[in-house]
Backbone as CSV, one residue per row, in Angstrom:
resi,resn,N_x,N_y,N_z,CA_x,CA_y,CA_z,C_x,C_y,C_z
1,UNK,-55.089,53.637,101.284,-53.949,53.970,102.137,-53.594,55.437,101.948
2,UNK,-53.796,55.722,102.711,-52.989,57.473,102.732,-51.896,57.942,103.150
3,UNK,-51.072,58.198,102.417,-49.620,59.030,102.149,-49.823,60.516,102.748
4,UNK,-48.698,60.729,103.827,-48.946,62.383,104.250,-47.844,62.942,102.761
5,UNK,-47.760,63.942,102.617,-47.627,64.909,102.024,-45.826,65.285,102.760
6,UNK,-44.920,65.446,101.463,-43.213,65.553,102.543,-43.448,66.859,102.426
7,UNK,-42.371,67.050,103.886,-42.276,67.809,104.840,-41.228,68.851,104.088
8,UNK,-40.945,70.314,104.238,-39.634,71.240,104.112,-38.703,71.182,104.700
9,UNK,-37.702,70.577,104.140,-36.308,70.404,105.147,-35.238,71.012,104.513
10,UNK,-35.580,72.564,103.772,-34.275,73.404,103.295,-34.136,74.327,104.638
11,UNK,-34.833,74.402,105.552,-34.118,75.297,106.725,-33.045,74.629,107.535
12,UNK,-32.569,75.733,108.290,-30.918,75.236,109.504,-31.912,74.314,110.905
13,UNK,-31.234,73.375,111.297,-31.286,73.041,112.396,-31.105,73.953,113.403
14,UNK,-31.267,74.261,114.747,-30.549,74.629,115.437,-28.802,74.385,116.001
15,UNK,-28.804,73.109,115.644,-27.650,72.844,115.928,-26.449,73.155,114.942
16,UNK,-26.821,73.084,113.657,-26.155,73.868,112.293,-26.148,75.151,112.456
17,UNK,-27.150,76.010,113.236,-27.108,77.683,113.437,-25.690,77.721,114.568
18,UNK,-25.789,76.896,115.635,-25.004,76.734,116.815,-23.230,76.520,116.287
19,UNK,-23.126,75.153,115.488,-22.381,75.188,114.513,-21.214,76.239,113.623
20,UNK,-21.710,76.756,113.155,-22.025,77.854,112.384,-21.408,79.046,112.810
21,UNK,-22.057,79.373,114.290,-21.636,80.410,114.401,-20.179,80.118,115.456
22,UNK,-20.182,79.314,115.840,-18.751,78.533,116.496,-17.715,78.642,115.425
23,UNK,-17.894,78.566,113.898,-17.041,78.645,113.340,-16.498,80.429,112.929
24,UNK,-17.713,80.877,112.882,-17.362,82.335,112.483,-16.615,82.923,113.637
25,UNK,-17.012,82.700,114.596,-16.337,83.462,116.332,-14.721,83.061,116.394
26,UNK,-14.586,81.563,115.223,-13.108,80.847,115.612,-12.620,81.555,115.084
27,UNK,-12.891,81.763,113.512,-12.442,82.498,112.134,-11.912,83.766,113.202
28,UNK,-13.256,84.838,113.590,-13.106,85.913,113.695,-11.562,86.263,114.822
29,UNK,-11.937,85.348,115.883,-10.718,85.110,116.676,-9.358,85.094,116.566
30,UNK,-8.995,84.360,115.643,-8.064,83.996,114.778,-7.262,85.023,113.809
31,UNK,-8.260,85.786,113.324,-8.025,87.044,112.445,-7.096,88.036,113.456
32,UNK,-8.380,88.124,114.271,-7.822,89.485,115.224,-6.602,88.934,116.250
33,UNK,-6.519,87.657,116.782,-5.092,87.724,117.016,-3.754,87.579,115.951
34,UNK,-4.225,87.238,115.112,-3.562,87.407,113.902,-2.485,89.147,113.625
35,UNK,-3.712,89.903,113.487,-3.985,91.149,113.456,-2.663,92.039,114.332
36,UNK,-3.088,91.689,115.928,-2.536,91.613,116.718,-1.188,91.453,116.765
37,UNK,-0.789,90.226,116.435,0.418,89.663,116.622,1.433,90.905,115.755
38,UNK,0.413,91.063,114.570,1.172,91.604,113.262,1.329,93.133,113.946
39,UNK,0.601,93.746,114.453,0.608,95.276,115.150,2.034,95.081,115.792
40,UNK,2.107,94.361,117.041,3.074,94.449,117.785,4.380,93.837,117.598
41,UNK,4.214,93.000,116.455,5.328,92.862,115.479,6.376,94.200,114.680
42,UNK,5.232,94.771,114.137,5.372,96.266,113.500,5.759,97.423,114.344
43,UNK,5.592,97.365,115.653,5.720,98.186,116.331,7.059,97.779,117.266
44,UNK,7.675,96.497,117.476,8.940,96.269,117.908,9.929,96.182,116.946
45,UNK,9.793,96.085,115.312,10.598,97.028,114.545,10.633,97.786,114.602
46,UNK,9.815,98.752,114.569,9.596,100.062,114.241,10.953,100.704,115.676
47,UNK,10.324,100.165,116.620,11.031,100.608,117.824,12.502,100.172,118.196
48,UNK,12.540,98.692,117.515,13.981,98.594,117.265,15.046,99.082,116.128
49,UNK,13.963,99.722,115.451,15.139,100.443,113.985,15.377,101.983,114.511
50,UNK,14.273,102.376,115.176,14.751,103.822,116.095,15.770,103.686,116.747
51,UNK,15.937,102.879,117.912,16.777,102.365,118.576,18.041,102.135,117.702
52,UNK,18.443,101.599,116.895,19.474,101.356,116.087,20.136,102.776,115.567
53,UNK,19.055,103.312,115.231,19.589,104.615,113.985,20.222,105.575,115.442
54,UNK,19.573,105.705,116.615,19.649,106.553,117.508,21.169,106.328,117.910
55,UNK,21.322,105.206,118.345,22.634,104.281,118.967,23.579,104.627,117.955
56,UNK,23.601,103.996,116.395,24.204,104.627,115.717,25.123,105.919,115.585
57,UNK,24.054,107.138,115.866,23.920,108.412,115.672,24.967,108.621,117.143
58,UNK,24.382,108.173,118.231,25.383,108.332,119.109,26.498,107.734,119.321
59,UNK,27.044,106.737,118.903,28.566,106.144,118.416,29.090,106.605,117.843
60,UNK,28.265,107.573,116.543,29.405,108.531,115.660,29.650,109.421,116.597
61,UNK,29.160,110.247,117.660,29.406,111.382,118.201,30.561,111.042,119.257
62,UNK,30.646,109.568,120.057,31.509,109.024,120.401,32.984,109.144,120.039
63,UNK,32.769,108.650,119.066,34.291,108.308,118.129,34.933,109.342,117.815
64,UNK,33.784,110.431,117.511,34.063,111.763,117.380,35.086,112.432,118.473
65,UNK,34.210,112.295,119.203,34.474,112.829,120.877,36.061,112.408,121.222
66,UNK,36.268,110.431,120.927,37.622,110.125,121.457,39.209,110.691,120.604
67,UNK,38.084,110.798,118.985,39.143,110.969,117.783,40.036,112.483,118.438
68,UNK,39.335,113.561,119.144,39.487,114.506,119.469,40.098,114.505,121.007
69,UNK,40.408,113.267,121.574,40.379,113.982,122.974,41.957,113.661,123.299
70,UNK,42.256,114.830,123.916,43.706,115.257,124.287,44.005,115.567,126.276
71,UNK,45.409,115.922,126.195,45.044,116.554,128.037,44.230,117.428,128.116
72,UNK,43.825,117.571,129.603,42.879,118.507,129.958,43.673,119.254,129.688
73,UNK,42.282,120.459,130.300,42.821,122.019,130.840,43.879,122.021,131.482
74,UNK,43.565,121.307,132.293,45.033,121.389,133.646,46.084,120.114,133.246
75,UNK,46.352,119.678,132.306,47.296,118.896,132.100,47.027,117.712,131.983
76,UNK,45.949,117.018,133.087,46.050,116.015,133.285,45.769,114.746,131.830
77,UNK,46.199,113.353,132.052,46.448,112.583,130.838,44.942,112.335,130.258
78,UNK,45.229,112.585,128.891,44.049,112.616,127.904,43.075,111.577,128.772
79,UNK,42.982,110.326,129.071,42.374,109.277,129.280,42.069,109.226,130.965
80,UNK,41.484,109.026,131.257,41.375,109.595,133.313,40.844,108.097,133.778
81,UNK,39.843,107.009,132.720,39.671,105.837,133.080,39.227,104.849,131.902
82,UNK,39.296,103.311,132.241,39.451,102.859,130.739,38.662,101.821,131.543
83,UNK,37.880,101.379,131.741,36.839,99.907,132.246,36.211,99.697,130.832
84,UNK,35.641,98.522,131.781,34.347,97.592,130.474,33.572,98.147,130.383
85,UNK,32.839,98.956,131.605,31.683,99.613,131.276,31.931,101.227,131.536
86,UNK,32.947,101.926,131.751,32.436,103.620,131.764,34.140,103.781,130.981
87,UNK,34.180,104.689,130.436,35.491,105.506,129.953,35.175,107.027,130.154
88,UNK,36.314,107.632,130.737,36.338,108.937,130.903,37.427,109.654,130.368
89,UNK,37.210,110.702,129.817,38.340,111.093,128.746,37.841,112.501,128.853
90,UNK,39.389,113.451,128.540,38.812,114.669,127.897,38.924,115.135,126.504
91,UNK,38.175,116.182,126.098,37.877,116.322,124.873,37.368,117.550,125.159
92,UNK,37.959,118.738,123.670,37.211,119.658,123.703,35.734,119.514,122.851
93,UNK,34.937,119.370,123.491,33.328,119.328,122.760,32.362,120.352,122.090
94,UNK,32.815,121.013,122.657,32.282,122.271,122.197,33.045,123.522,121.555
95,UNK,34.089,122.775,120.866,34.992,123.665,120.104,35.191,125.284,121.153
96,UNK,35.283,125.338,122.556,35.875,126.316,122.674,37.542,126.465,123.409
97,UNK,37.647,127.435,124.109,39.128,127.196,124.404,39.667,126.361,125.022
98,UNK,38.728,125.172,126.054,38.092,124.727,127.485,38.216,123.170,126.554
99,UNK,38.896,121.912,127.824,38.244,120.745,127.515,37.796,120.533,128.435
100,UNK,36.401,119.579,128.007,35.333,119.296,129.033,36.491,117.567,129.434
101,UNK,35.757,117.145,130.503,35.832,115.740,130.873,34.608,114.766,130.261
102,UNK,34.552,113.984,130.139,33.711,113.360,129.303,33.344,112.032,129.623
103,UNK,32.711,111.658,130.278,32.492,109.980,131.044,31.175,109.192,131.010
104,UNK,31.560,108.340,129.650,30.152,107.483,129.314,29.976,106.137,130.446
105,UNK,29.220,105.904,130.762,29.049,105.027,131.569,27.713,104.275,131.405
106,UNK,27.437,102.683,131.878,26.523,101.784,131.809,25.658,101.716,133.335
107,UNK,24.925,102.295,133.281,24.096,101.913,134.835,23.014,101.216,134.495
108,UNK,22.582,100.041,135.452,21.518,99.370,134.759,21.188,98.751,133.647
109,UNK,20.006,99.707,132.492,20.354,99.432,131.228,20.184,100.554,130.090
110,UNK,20.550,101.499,131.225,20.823,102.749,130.357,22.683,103.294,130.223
111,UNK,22.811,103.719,128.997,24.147,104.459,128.803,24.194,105.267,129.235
112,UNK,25.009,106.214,130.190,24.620,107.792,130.236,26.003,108.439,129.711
113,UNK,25.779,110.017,129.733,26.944,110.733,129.589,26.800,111.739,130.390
114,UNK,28.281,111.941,130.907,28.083,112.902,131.959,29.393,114.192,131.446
115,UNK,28.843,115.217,131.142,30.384,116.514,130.837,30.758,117.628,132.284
116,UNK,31.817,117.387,132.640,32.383,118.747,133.292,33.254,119.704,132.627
117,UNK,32.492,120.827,132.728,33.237,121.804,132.368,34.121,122.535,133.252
118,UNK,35.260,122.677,132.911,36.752,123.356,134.177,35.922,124.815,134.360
119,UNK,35.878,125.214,135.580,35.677,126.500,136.124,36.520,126.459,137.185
120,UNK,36.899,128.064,137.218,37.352,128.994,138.516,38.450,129.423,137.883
121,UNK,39.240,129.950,139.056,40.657,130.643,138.453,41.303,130.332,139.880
122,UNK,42.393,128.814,140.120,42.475,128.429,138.790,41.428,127.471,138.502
123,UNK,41.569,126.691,137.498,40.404,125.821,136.674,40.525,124.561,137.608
124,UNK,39.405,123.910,137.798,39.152,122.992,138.041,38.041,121.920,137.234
125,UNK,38.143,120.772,137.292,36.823,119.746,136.945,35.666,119.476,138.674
126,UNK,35.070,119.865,138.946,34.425,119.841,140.087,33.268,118.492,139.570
127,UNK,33.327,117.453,140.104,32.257,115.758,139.970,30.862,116.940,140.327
128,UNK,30.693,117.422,141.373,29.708,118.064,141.281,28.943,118.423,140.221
129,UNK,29.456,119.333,139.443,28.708,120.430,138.525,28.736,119.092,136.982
130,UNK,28.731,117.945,137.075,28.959,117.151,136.470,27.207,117.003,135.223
131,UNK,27.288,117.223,134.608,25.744,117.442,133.490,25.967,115.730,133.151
132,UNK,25.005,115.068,132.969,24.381,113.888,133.017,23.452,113.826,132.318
133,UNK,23.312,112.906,131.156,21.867,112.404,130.318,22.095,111.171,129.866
134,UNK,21.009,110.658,129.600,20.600,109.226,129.202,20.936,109.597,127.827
135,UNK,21.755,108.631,127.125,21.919,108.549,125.764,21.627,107.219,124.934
136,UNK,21.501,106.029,125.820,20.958,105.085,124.992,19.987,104.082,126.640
137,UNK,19.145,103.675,125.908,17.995,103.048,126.680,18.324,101.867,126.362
138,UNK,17.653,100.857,127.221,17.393,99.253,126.582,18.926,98.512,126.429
139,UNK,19.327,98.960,127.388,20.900,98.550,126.951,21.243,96.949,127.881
140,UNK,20.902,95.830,126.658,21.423,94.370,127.427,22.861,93.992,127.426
141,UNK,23.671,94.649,127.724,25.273,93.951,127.282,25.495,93.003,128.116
142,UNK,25.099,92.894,129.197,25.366,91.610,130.199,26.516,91.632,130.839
143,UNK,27.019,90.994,131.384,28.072,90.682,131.859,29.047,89.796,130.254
144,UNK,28.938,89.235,129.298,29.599,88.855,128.672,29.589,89.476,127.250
145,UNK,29.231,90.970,127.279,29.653,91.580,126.152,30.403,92.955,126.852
146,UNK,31.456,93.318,126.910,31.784,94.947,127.331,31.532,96.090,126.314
147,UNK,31.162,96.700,127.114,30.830,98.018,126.468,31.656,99.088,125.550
148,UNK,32.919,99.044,126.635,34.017,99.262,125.999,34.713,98.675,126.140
149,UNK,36.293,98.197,124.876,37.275,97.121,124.705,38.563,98.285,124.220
150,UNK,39.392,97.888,124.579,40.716,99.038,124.597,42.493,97.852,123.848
151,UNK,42.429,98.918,122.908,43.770,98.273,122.284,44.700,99.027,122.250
152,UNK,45.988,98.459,122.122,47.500,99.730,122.023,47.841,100.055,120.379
153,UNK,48.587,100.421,120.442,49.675,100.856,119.500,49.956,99.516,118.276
154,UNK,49.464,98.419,118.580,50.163,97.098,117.661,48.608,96.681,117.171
155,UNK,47.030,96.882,116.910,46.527,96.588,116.569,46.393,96.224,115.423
156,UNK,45.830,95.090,114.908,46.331,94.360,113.601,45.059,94.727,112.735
157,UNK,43.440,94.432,113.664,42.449,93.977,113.332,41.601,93.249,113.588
158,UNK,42.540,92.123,113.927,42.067,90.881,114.723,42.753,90.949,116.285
159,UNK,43.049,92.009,116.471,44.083,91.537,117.978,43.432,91.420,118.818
160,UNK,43.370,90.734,119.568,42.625,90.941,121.472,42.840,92.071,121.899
161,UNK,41.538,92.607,122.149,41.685,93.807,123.317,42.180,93.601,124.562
162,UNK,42.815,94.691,125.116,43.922,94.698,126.251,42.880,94.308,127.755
163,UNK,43.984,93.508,128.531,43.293,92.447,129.284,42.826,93.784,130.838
164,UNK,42.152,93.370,131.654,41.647,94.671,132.472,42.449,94.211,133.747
165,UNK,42.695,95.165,134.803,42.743,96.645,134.242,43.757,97.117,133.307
166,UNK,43.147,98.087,132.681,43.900,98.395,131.569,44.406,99.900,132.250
167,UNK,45.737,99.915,131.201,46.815,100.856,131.901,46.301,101.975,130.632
168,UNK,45.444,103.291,131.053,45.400,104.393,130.259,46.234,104.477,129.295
169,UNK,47.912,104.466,129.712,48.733,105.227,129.202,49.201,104.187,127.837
170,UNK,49.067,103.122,127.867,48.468,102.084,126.944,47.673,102.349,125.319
171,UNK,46.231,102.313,125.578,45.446,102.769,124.978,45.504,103.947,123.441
172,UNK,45.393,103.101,122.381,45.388,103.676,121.278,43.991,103.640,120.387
173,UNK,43.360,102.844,120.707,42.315,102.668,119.922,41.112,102.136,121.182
174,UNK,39.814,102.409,121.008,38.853,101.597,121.742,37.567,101.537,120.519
175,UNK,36.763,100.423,121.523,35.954,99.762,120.269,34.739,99.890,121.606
176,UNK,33.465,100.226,120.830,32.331,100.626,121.873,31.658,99.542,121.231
177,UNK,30.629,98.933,122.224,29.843,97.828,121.610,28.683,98.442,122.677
178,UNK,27.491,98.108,122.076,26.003,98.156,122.599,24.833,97.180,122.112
179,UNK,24.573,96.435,122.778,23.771,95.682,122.583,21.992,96.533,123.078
180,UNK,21.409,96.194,122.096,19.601,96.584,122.693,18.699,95.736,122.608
181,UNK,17.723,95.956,123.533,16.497,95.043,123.068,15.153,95.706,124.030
182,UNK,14.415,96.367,123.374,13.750,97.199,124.019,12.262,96.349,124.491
183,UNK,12.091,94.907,124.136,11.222,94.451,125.050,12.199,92.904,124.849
184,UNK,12.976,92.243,126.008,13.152,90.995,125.296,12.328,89.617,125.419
185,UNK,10.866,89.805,125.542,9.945,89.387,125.788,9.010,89.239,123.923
186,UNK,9.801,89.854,123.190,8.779,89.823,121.811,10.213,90.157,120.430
187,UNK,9.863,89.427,119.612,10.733,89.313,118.909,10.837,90.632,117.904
188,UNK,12.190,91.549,117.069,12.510,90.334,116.536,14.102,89.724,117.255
189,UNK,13.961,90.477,118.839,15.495,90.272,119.285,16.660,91.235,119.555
190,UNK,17.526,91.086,120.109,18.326,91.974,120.788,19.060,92.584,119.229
191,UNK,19.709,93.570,119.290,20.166,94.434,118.223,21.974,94.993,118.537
192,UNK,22.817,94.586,117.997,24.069,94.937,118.193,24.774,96.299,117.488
193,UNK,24.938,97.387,117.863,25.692,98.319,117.243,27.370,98.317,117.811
194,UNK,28.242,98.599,116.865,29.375,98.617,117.213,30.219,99.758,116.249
195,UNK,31.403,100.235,117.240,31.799,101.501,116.051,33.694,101.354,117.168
196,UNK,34.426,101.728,116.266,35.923,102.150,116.742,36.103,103.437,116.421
197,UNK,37.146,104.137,117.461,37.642,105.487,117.371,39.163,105.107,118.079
198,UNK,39.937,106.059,117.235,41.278,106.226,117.570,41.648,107.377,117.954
199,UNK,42.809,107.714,118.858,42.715,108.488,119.584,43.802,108.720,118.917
200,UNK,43.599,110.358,118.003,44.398,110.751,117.045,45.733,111.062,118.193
201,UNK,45.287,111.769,118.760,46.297,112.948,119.614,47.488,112.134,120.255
202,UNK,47.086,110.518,120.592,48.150,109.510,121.014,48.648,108.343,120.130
203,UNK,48.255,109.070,118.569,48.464,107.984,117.545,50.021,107.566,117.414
204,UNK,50.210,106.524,117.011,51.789,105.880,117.168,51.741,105.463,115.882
205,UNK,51.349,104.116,115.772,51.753,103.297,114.691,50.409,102.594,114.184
206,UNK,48.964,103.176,114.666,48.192,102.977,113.931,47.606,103.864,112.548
C-alpha cells in the first residue's frame, strides 16, 4: 500500500491574505478618522479660545468706553439709545478735547462698532462720516439672550434689568452679554462672555 508523502500547509490561503488585509484597511481607517476627528477638535478650541480672549479684550474696552461716557460735545444726554441689541453713547475715546458718539450694535452675527467724530463750526455728529468695524464674529445671542441689559440707580446684584423700552435717563449700570460659536455644527459649543460697566459720570447710589 502506498502512502503519498504530507503536503506544506504553513502558507496563507487566499482568503486569509483577503482577510487580512480587510482588517488592516479597517484598523487603518479608523486611525485616520480618529486622527481627524482629533485635528478638528483641536482646531475648534483653538478657535474658540481666540474667540473668547478677543471678546474678552473687547468688553474690557467696552466698559471702559461706558465707565467714561458723559454729554456730548453739543450737550446732548450722555446715553442717545439703550436696546437689547445696539447702545449708543458718547464718550471721549481718544482722550482728546472732542466726544466721539459711540454705537455698538448686533447685525446678523457680527457685533460692530461704529464712532462719529463732531466736526464743523458749529460741531456736529454727521451718521454719515460714521467709521464702522466688525468687533466680534460668530455672534449666536438669539433672540433669548440680549446683548445688552440696562439697570438704574437701586441695583442690588441680583435685580432684573430694566424692562424695554428703556428710558436713557434711567440707566446706571449696563451688563453686555455675547454669546459665540464659530462653527455650531462641531463641538465643543457655544461660548458665553459677559462683563458690567457703570456709568461713572451718572453714578447715584451705586
Amino acid at each position: 500500500m502506498i502512502h503519498s508523502a504530507p503536503q506544506n500547509k504553513n502558507g496563507f490561503t487566499l482568503a486569509e491574505i483577503l482577510v487580512s488585509i480587510g482588517i488592516f484597511v479597517f484598523i487603518g481607517l479608523a486611525v485616520a478618522s480618529f486622527e481627524r476627528d482629533i485635528f478638528f477638535l483641536n482646531n475648534s478650541l483653538q478657535s474658540n479660545l481666540s474667540a473668547q480672549i478677543d471678546a474678552r479684550q473687547l468688553l474690557r474696552t467696552v466698559v471702559s468706553e461706558l465707565r467714561g461716557a458723559s454729554p456730548s460735545s453739543l450737550g446732548s444726554y450722555t446715553i442717545a439709545q439703550a436696546a437689547t441689541s445696539t447702545i449708543t453713547f458718547y464718550s471721549n475715546i481718544d482722550k482728546d478735547i472732542l466726544k466721539e458718539r459711540v454705537r455698538y450694535f448686533l447685525s446678523g452675527s457680527d457685533l460692530h462698532r461704529g464712532i462719529i467724530k463732531p466736526t464743523g463750526s458749529p460741531l456736529v455728529y454727521n451718521s454719515e462720516s460714521e467709521s464702522v468695524d466688525v468687533v466680534i464674529r460668530n455672534v449666536v445671542n438669539g433672540t433669548s439672550t440680549a446683548t445688552f441689559e440696562y439697570f438704574d440707580g437701586f441695583f442690588t446684584g441680583t435685580s432684573s434689568p430694566l424692562v424695554q423700552p428703556v428710558s436713557a435717563l434711567s440707566v446706571r449700570l449696563v451688563r453686555i452679554t455675547v454669546v459665540i460659536d464659530s462653527d455650531p455644527n462641531r463641538p465643543p459649543g457655544p461660548i458665553t462672555v459677559t462683563s458690567m460697566g457703570t456709568l461713572r459720570n451718572l453714578k447715584d447710589n451705586l
